[in-house]
C-alpha positions in Angstrom: 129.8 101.5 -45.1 129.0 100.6 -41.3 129.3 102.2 -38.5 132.6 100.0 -37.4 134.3 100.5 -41.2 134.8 104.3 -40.4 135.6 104.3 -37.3 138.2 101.7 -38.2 138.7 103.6 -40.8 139.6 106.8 -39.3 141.9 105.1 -37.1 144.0 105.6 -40.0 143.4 108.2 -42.1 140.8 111.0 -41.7 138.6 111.5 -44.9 137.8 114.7 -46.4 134.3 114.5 -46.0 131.4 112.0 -44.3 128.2 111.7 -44.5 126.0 110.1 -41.6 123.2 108.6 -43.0 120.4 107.1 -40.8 118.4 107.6 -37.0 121.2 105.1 -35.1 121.9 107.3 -31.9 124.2 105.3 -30.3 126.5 104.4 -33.5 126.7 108.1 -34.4 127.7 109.2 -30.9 130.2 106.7 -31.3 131.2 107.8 -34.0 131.4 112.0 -32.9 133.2 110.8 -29.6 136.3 109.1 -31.7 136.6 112.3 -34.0 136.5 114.8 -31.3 139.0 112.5 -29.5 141.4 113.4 -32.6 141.4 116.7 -32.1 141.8 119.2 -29.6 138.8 121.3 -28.8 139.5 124.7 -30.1 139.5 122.6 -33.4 136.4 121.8 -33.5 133.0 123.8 -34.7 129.3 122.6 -34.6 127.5 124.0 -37.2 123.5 123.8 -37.9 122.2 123.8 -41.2 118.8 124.6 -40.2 120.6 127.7 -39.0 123.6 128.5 -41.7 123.7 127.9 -45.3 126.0 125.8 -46.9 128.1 128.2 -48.9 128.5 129.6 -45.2 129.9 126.3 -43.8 132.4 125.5 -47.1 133.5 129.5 -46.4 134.1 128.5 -42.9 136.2 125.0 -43.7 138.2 127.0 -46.3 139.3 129.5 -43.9 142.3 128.6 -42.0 142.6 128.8 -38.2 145.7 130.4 -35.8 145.1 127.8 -33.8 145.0 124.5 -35.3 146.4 122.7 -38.4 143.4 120.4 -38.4 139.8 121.1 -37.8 136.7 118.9 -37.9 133.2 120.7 -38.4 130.5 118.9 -37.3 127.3 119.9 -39.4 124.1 118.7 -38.0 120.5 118.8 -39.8 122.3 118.1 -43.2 118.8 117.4 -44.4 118.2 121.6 -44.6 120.7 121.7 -47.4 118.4 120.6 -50.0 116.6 123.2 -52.2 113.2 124.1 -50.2 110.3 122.6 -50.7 112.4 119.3 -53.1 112.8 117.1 -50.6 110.6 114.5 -52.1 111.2 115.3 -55.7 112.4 112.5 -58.0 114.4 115.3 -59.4 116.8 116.6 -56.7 120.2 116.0 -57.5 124.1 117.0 -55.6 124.1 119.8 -57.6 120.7 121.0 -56.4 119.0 121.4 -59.9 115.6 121.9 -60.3 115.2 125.7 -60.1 116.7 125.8 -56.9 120.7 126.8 -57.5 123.4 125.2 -57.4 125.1 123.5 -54.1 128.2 124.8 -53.7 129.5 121.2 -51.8 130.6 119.4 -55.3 133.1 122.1 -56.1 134.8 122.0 -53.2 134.9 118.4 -53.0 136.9 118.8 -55.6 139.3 121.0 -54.0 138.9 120.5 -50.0 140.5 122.0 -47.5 143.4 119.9 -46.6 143.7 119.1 -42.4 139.5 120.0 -42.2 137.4 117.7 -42.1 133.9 117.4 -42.5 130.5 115.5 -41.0 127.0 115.9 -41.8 124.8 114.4 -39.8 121.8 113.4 -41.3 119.6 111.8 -38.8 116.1 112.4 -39.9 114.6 109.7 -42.3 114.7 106.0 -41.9 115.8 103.4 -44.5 112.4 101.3 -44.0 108.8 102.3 -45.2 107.7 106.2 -46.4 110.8 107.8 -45.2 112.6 105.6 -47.6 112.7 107.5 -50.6 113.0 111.0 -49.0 116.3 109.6 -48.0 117.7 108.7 -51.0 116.8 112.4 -52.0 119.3 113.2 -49.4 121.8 110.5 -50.5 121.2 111.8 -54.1 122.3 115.6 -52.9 125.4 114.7 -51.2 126.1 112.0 -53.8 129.7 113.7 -54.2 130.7 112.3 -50.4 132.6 108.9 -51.1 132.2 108.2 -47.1 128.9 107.6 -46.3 127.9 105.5 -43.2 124.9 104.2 -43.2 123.1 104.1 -39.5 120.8 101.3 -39.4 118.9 100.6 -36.3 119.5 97.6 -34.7 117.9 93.6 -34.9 117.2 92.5 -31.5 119.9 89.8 -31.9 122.4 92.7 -32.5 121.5 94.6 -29.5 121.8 91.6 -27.8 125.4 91.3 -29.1 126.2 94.9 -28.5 124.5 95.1 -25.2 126.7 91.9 -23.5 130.1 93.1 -25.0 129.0 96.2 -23.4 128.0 94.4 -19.8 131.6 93.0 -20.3 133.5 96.2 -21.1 131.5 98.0 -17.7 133.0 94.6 -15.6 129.2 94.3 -15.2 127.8 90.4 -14.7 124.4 90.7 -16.0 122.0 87.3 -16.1 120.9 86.3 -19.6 117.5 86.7 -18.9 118.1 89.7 -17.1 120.2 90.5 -21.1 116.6 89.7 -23.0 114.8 91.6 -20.8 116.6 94.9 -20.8 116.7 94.3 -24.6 113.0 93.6 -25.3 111.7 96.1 -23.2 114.0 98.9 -24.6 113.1 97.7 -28.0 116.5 96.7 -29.2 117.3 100.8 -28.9 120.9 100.6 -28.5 121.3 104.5 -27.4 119.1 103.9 -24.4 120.7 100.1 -23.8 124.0 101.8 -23.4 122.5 104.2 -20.8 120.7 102.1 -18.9 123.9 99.7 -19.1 125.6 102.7 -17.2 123.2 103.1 -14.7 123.1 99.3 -13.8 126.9 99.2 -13.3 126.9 102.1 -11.0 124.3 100.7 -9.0 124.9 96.5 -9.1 129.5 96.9 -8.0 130.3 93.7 -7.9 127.4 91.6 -7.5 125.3 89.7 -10.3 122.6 92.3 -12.0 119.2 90.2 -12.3 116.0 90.9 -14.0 114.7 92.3 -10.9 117.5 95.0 -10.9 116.2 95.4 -14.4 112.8 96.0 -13.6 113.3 98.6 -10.4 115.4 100.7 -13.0 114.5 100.9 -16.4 111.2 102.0 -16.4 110.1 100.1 -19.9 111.0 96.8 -18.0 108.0 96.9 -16.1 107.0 94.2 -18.6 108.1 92.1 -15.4 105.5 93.2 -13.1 102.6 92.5 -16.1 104.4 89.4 -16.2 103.9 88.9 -12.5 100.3 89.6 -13.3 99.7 86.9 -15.5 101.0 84.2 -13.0 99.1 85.9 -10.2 96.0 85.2 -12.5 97.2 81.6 -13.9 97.1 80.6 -10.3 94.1 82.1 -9.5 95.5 84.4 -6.8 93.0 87.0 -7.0 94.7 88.8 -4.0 98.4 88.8 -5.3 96.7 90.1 -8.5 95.1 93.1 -6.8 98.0 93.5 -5.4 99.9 93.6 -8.5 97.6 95.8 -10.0 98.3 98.5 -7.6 101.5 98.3 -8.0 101.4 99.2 -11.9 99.0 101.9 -10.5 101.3 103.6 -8.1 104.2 103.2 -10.6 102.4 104.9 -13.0 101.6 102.2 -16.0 99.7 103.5 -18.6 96.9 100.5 -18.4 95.3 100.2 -21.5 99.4 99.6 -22.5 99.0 96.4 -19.5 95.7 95.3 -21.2 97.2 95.1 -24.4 100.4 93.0 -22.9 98.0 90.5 -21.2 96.1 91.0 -24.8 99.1 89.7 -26.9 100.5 86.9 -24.0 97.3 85.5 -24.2 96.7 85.2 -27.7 100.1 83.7 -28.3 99.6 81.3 -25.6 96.4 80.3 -27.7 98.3 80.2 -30.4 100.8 77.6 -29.2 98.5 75.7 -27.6 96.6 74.8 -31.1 99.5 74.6 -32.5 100.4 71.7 -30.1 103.4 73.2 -29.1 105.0 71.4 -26.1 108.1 73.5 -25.1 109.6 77.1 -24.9 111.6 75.9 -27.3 109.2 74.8 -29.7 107.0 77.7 -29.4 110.1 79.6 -29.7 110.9 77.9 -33.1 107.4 78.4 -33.9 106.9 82.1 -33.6 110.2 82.3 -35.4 109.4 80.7 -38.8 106.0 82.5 -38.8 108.4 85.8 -38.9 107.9 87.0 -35.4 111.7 86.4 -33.8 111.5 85.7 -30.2 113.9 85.5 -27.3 114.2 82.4 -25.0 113.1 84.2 -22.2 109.9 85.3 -23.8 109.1 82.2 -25.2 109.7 80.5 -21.4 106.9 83.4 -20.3 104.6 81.9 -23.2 104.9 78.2 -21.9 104.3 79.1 -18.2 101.1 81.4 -19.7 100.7 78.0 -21.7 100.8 75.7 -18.6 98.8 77.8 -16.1 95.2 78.1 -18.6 93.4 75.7 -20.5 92.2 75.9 -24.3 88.8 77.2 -22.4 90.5 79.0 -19.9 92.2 81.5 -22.4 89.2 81.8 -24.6 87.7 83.1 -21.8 90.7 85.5 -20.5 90.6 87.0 -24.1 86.7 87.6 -24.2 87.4 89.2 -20.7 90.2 91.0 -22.5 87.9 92.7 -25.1 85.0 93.6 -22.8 88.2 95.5 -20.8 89.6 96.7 -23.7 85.8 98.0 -24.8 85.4 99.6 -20.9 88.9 101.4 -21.6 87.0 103.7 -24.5 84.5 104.6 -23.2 83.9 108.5 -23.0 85.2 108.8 -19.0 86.3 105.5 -17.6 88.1 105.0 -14.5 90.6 102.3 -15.7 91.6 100.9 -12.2 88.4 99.6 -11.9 87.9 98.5 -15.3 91.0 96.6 -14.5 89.8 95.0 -11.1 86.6 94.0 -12.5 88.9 92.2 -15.1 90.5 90.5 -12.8 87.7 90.1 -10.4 85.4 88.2 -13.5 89.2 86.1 -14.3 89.7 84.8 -11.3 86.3 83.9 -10.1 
């Protein structure tokens, strides 16, 4: 199930036992903060099963507590539970067989405590590429819990989603393109949207929150001042591109991370242009089919990139590119001048 299925779900009834499978931060914390809103806090135990062993944690939700009729146990690192060492075996199974023991989990799922319930929080391995089938050995071993939530990361389109009826519930009025922005450059990383969220409602009040507001204070939107870069070079304004330069400098941008920006805007500019792409909507549409999803926003910084350089003009930015790139390498380079001697040679 999702994410919003429990915690609809335990609007209603709290289960037995639950199982969070997956790296999503921000759903799980949802997720923890409307259990632990159910009950009060001497009810509640963390428990660490890199630390304890799990007949120690079934011993602990069969005891019963003085203090509370209910309980929720919170068990993190649910991953340590399986028999050392079987992780990736094809052959690890809920009941831990294999030469390992026995889990003592299915037998009391058959008989659990009633009023406790119980989490495990397995947060390690991803449901994409390698990691993908060391998880289903997890999801194998605990194949006794009926309520398992799966924590998939999120698209960009659904961090977009999440992130405005976020804005919204904050009373915060963020600009779209200020919306993409935060987005792209946080990577669609919904724990850290909902932070910087936070901080951007505390410091905007009342007033509109624009990509600049963005850009002075999340850190990974510095994309804007590279951005800034690229018109500053489109125009040939070798002195607002110094200028620029510095900036990123003082601030603290990795360059070789800059080059490769300018790298990848260039190249996708080129791109468009052959393709005879007239539009930010076009190229948007374009990128799109070819697998690479695209915001409007970034697709509008393609098209000005687009506009600014000729078919020549970016062949030549990208040559410049690589000699850069090559100059970053070597064994003790001094990348801000590797950088002004990019944009010296661009601009000329």
């Amino acid at each position: 199930m999702t994410a919003a299925q429990f915690l609809a779900r335990i609007q209603k009834e709290l289960p037995a036992a639950a199982l969070l499978l997956g790296p999503e931060a921000y759903d799980r914390r949802r997720i923890k903060e409307a259990l632990l809103a159910r009950f009060p806090e001497d009810a509640v135990t963390q428990r660490d099963l890199g630390e304890a062993e799990m007949a120690e944690v079934l011993d602990d939700a069969r005891s019963l507590s003085l203090f509370a009729a209910d309980r929720l146990i919170w068990v993190s690192n649910a991953e340590a539970a399986l028999p050392r060492g079987r992780v990736d075996s094809e052959d690890t199974d809920a009941e831990g067989e294999g030469g390992a023991g026995v889990s003592p989990l299915p037998g009391y799922l058959k008989d659990p405590t009633p009023g406790v319930t119980l989490v495990f929080e397995a947060a390690k391995f991803d449901f994409e590429g390698d990691e993908k089938r060391k998880q289903e050995r997890v999801r194998k071993f605990y194949a006794g819990i009926s309520e398992v939530v799966e924590l998939r990361r999120y698209s960009a389109h659904e961090a977009r989603s999440e992130a405005e009826m976020l804005a919204k519930r904050a009373k915060m009025r963020l600009e779209p393109s200020g919306l993409d922005l935060l987005v792209e450059a946080l990577g669609a990383d919904m724990a850290r949207i909902s932070v910087e969220i936070e901080k951007l409602a505390l410091y905007a009040g009342d007033r509109v929150v624009s990509a600049d507001d963005i850009a002075a204070l999340a850190p990974e939107a510095r994309v804007t001042t590279i951005f800034a870069l690229v018109n500053a070079l489109g125009r040939r304004d070798r002195a607002r591109a110094l200028e620029i330069l510095d900036t990123l400098t003082r601030e603290g941008e990795y360059l070789p991370l800059a080059l490769a920006f300018l790298s990848t805007q260039f190249r996708m500019a080129l791109a468009a242009r052959e393709a005879g792409l007239k539009s930010a909507q076009q190229i948007q549409g374009h990128f799109t089919r070819m697998g690479l999803p695209m915001w409007g926003s970034r697709a509008d910084q393609i098209y000005q990139t687009l506009a600014k350089f000729e078919k020549p003009q970016l062949d030549r930015a990208l040559k410049l590119i690589f000699d850069a790139d090559r100059g970053l390498r070597d064994a003790r380079p001094d990348d801000r001048i590797v950088m002004e001697q990019f944009v010296l040679k661009l601009t000329a």
